[in-house]
C-alpha positions in Angstrom: -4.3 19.2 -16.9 -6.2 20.5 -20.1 -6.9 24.2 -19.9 -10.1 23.5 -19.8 -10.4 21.7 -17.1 -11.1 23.6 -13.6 -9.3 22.8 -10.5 -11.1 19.9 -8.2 -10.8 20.3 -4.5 -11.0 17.3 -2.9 -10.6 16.5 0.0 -9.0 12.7 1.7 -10.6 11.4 4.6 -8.3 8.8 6.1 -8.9 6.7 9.6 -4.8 7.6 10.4 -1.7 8.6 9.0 0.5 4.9 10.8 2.4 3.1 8.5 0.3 0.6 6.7 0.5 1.4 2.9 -2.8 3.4 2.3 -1.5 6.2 5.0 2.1 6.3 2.8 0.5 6.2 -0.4 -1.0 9.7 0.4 2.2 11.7 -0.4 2.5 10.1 -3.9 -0.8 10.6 -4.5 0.1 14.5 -3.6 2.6 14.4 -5.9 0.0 13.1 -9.2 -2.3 15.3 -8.1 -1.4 18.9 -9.6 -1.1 16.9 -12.8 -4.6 16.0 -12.6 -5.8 19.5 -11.6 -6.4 18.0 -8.1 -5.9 20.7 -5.3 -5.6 17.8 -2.5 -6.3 19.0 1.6 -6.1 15.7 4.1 -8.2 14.8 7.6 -7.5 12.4 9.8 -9.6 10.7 12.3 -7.0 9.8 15.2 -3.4 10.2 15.5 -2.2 6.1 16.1 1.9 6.1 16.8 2.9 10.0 16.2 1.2 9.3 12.6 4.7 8.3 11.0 3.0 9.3 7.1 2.6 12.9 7.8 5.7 14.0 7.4 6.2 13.1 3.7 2.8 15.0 3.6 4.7 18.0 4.7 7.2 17.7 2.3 4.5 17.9 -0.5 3.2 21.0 0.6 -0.1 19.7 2.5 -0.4 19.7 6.4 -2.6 16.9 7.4 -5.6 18.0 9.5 -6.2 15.9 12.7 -10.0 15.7 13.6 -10.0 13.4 16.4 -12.9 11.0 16.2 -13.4 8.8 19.7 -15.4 6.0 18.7 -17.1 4.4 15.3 -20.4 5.0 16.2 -20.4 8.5 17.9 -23.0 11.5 17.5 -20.4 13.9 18.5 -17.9 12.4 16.1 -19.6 12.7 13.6 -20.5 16.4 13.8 -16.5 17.0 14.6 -16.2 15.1 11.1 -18.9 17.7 9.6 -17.7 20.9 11.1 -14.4 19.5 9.9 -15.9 19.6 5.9 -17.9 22.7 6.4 -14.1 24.5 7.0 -12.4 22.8 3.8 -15.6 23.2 1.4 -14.2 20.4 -0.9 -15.7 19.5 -4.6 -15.8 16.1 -3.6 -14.8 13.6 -0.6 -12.2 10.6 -0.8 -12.5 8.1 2.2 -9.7 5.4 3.0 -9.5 2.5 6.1 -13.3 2.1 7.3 -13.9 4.3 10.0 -13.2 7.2 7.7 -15.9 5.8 5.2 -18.5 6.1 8.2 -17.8 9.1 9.4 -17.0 11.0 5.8 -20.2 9.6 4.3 -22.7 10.1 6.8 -20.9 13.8 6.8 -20.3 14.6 3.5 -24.2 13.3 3.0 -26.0 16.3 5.2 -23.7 19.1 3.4 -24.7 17.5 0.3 -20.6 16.9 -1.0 -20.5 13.6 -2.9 -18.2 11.0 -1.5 -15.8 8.0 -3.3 -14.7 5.7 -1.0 -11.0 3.4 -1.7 -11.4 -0.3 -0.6 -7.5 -1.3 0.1 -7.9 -4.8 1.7 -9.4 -8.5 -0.4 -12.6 -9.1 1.6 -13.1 -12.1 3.2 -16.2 -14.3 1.1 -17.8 -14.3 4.2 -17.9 -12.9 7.7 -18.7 -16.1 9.4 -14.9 -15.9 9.8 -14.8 -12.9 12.0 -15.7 -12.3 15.5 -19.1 -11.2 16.3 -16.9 -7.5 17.0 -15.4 -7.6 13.9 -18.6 -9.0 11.6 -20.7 -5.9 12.6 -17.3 -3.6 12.2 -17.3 -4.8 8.8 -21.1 -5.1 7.6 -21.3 -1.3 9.3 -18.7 0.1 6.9 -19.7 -1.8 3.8 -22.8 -0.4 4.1 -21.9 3.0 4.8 -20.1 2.8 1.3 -23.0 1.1 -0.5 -25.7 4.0 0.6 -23.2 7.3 1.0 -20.3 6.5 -1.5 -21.0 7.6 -5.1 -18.2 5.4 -6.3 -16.4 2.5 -4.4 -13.2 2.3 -5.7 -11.0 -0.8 -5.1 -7.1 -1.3 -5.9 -6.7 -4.4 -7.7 -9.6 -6.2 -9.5 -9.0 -9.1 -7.3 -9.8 -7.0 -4.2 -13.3 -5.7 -6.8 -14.2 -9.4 -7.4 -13.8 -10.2 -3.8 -15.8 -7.4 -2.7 -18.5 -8.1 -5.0 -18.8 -11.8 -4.3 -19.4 -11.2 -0.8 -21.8 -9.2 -1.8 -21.2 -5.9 -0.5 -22.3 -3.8 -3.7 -23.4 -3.8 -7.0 -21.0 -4.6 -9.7 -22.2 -1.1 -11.5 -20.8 0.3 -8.5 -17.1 -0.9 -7.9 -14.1 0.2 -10.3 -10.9 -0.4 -10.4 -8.0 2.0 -10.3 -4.5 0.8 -9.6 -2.3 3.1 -7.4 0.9 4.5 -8.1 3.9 6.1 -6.8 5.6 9.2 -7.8 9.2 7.9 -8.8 12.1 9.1 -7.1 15.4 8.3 -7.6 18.0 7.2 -4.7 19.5 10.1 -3.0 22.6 8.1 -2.1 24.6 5.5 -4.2 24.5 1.7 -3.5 27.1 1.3 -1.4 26.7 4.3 0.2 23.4 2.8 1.5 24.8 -0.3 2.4 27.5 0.7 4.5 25.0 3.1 6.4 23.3 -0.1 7.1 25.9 -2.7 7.8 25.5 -4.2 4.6 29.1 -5.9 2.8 29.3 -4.1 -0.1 29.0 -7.5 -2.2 26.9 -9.6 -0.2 23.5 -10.8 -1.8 20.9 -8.8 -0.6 17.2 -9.7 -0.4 14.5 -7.3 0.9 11.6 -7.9 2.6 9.2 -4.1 2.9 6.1 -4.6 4.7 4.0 -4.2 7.8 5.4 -6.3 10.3 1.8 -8.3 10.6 0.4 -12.0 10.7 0.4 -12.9 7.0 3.2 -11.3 5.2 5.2 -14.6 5.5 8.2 -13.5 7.6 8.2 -16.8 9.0 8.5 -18.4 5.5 11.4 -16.0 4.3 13.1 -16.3 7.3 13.5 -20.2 7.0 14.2 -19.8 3.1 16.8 -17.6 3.9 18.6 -19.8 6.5 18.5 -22.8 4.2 20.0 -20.8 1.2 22.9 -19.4 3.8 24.7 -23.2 3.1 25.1 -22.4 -0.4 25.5 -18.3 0.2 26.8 -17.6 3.2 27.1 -13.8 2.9 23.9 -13.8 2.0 21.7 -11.0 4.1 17.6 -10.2 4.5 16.8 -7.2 4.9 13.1 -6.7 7.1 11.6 -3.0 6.4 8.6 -2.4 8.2 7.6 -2.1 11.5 4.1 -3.3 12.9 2.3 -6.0 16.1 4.4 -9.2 14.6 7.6 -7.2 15.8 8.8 -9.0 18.5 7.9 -12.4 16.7 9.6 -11.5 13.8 12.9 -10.5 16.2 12.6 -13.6 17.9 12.4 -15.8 14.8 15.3 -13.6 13.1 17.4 -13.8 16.3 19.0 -17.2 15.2 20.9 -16.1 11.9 22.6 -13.2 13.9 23.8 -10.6 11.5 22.4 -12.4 8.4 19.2 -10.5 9.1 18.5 -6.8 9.5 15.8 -5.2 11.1 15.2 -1.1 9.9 11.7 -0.2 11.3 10.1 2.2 9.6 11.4 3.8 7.0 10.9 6.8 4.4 13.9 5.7 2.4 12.0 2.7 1.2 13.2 3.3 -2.7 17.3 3.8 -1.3 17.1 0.3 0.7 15.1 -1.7 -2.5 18.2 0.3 -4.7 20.9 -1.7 -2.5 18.7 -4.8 -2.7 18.9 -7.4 -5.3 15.7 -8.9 -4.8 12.1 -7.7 -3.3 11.0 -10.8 -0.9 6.5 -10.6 -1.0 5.9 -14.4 0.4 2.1 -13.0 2.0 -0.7 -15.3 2.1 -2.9 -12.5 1.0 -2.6 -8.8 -0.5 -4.6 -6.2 -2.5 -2.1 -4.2 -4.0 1.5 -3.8 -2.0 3.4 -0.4 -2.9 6.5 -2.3 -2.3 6.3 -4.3 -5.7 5.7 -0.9 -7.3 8.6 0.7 -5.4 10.4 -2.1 -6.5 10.1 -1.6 -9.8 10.4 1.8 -10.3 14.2 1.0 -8.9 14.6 -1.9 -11.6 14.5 -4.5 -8.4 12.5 -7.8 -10.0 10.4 -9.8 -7.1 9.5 -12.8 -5.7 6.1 -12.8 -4.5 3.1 -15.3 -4.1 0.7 -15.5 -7.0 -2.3 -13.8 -3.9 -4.8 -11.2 -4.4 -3.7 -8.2 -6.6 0.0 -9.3 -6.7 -0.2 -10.6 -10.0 -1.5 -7.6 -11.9 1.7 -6.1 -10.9 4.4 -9.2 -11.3 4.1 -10.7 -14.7 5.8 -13.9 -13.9 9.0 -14.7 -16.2 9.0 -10.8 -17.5 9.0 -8.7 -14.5 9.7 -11.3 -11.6 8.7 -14.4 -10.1 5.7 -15.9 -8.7 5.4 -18.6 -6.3 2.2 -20.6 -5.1 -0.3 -20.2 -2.0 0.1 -20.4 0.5 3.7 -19.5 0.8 5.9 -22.2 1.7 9.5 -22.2 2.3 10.8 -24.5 0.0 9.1 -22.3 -3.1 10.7 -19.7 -1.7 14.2 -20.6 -1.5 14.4 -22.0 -4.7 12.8 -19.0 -6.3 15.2 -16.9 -4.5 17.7 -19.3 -5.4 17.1 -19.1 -9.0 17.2 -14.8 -9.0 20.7 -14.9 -6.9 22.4 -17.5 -9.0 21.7 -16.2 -12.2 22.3 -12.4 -12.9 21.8 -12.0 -16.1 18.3 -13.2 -15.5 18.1 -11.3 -12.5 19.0 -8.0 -14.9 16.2 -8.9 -17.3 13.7 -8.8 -14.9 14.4 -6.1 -13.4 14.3 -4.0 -16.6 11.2 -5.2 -16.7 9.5 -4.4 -13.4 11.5 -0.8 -14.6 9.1 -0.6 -18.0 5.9 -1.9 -16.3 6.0 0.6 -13.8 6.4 3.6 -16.5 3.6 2.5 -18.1 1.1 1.8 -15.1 1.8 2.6 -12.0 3.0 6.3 -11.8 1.2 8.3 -9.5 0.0 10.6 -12.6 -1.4 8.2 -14.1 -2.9 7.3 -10.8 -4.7 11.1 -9.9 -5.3 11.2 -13.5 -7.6 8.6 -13.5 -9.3 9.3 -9.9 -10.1 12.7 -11.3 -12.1 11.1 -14.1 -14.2 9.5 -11.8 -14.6 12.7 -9.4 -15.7 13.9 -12.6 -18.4 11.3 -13.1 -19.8 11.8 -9.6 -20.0 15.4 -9.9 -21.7 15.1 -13.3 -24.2 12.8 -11.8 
C-alpha cells in the first residue's frame, strides 16, 4: 500500500461460512488484504454445518460475525443485517452467495454505505430452467445487485458474459476480477502426507478437490480411473471434498476398494495436491475453482474440462490439459493417461501452472485490485 493511500474498512457480507469455495476463499482474501490497505471485518447470515471456513478466518486474525438471518425476505432480518453495519461502520460493503446480496444491499442502502457485490456461479441463459421456487430466488437477488450494488463483480469473464446475456445488468456494470490464493507451502513432506493417508509412497496419485455435488463429474473420474487400473494398478484417486453427492459418490467409489480415498473436508488442501501428481476437474460447469489455483501454486498441472472460467486458468499444452464438454470418461482416461505415462511432460506443466499462478492468481494481486474498485465506488 502507497503511503498515500488510507486504510479501507470494508466489510464481507457472506450467506455462510460451509465449504463451497467462496466461504474458503475468505481467509486468502484476509491474507491479500493488508497489502491492499484493506482492514477486512466478516458477517455471516446463518451458521450451515458448524461453518467449517471460520477457522482459517481465526487464524488470520478476523473473528467472523454471525448475524443470523431466518428467511430471504424478512423485515426483521433485514434490520438484524442493519443494526449489524451500524456496529462495524465499514467504508464500503462486499456481498458473496445471494442472500447476502439482499439483505447487505437493502441494508447498506438506508445507512447510505455503498455496496459491491461478487457473482461466483455461470448463470444459467435463462430461468425457464428453474423451478418456479428457484426462478423468483434468482430474479430476486439479481435485482437486488442491479439497483443496490455499485459494482457487480464476477470471477471469470465467462461467468460476466453469462451474466450479461441473461440479462441481469448492464455491461457498464459487471467487471471482472479473478481470485487468488495466498501461497503456502506444504507443512509436511510428500511422503509424509501419503503415509498419513494410506497412500504407497510410489503409487500414481490423482486428485479430485471439490464439493461433493451433482456436476463435478465424480461419476466420470471414477470410471476413468477404474479403466486406467489395467494398465496402473497401483494407481489411487484421491476425492477432497465433502458435500449432498456424498453417499453417491461412496457408493460409486465402493467398487475399486482401496484404489479410492475419501478425506472430507479438508484445510490441508495445498499438502494433499503436493502428494498428488495430477489435479482431476472433469465438471460440466464452473466459474472459477480454487482448486486449479491451489494446484498450481504447488506445481500440480491439471486435467480439467474446457467449462466456464476453467480455461482462463488452464492454458492447455502449457499449464495442463483440457478436455471437452461435457465430460466423458474416455477423454478423461486418456488425458490422465497421457500426464501419468509421461513425466517429463508431466514436470513441464506443472512448472507452468507454478509461473501462471505467480503472475495472476495471488491473493495480493487479488485485494489489490478489489480495492481499486472500492475506490471507484467511493469516488462516485
Amino acid at each position: 500500500m502507497a503511503e498515500t493511500e488510507r486504510a479501507l474498512r470494508v466489510h464481507v457480507l457472506i450467506d455462510s461460512l460451509n465449504w463451497g469455495g467462496a466461504e474458503t476463499l475468505l481467509a486468502d482474501y484476509a491474507a491479500g488484504a493488508p497489502a491492499a490497505g484493506i482492514e477486512l471485518s466478516v458477517g455471516y447470515l446463518q451458521d450451515v454445518n458448524g461453518s467449517p471456513s471460520a477457522p482459517a478466518l481465526r487464524a488470520r486474525g478476523i473473528e467472523p460475525q454471525l448475524i443470523g438471518v431466518r428467511r430471504l425476505l424478512d423485515a426483521e432480518s433485514v434490520w438484524r443485517v442493519r443494526r449489524h453495519l451500524a456496529r462495524v461502520r465499514p467504508d464500503v460493503v462486499h456481498t458473496h452467495l445471494g442472500a447476502a446480496d439482499v439483505h447487505g444491499t437493502m441494508a447498506a442502502r438506508t445507512l447510505r454505505v455503498p455496496t459491491v457485490s461478487t457473482i461466483h456461479l455461470v448463470a444459467p441463459p435463462s430461468t425457464a430452467t428453474l423451478d418456479r421456487r428457484e426462478a423468483a430466488r434468482e430474479r430476486l437477488m439479481a435485482t437486488a445487485r442491479r439497483y443496490g450494488s455499485r459494482r457487480v463483480i464476477a470471477v471469470s469473464d465467462a461467468a460476466r458474459d453469462a451474466y450479461l446475456r441473461a440479462g441481469l445488468d448492464h455491461a457498464s456494470r459487471v467487471v471482472t476480477v479473478h481470485n487468488g490464493i495466498a501461497p503456502r507451502a506444504p507443512r509436511g513432506s510428500r511422503a509424509q502426507t501419503r503415509a498419513q493417508l494410506g497412500l504407497p509412497a510410489d503409487a500414481p496419485v490423482v486428485a479430485m478437490v471439490s464439493v461433493l455435488r451433482a456436476g463435478k463429474g465424480h461419476d466420470v473420474a471414477l470410471a476413468a480411473i477404474a479403466a486406467l487400473r489395467q494398465r496402473h494398478p497401483q494407481l489411487r484417486l484421491l476425492v477432497v471434498g465433502d458435500g449432498p453427492a456424498r453417499d453417491e459418490v461412496q457408493r460409486l467409489a465402493r467398487p475399486l476398494g482401496d484404489a479410492v480415498v475419501l478425506t472430507g473436508f479438508r484445510r490441508d488442501v495445498v499438502e494433499l495436491l503436493a502428494a498428488s501428481d495430477v489435479l482431476l476437474l472433469p465438471s460440466h460447469m464452473d466459474a472459477f475453482p480454487t482448486a486449479l489455483l491451489e494446484a498450481g501454486s504447488v506445481g500440480v498441472p491439471a486435467v480439467a474440462t474446457a467449462v466456464g472460467g476453467i480455461p482462463e486458468i488452464v492454458s492447455d499444452g502449457e499449464t495442463g490439459l483440457l478436455i471437452d464438454a461435457p465430460p466423458a470418461a474416455g477423454a478423461v482416461e486418456a488425458a490422465l493417461g497421457r500426464l501419468l505415462e509421461d513425466p517429463a511432460l508431466r514436470a513441464r506443466l506443472g512448472a507452468g501452472a507454478r509461473a501462471r499462478f505467480a503472475a495472476r492468481f495471488t491473493a495480493e494481486r487479488w485485494a489489490g485490485r478489489c480495492r481499486q474498485i472500492y475506490e471507484d465506488v467511493l469516488a462516485r
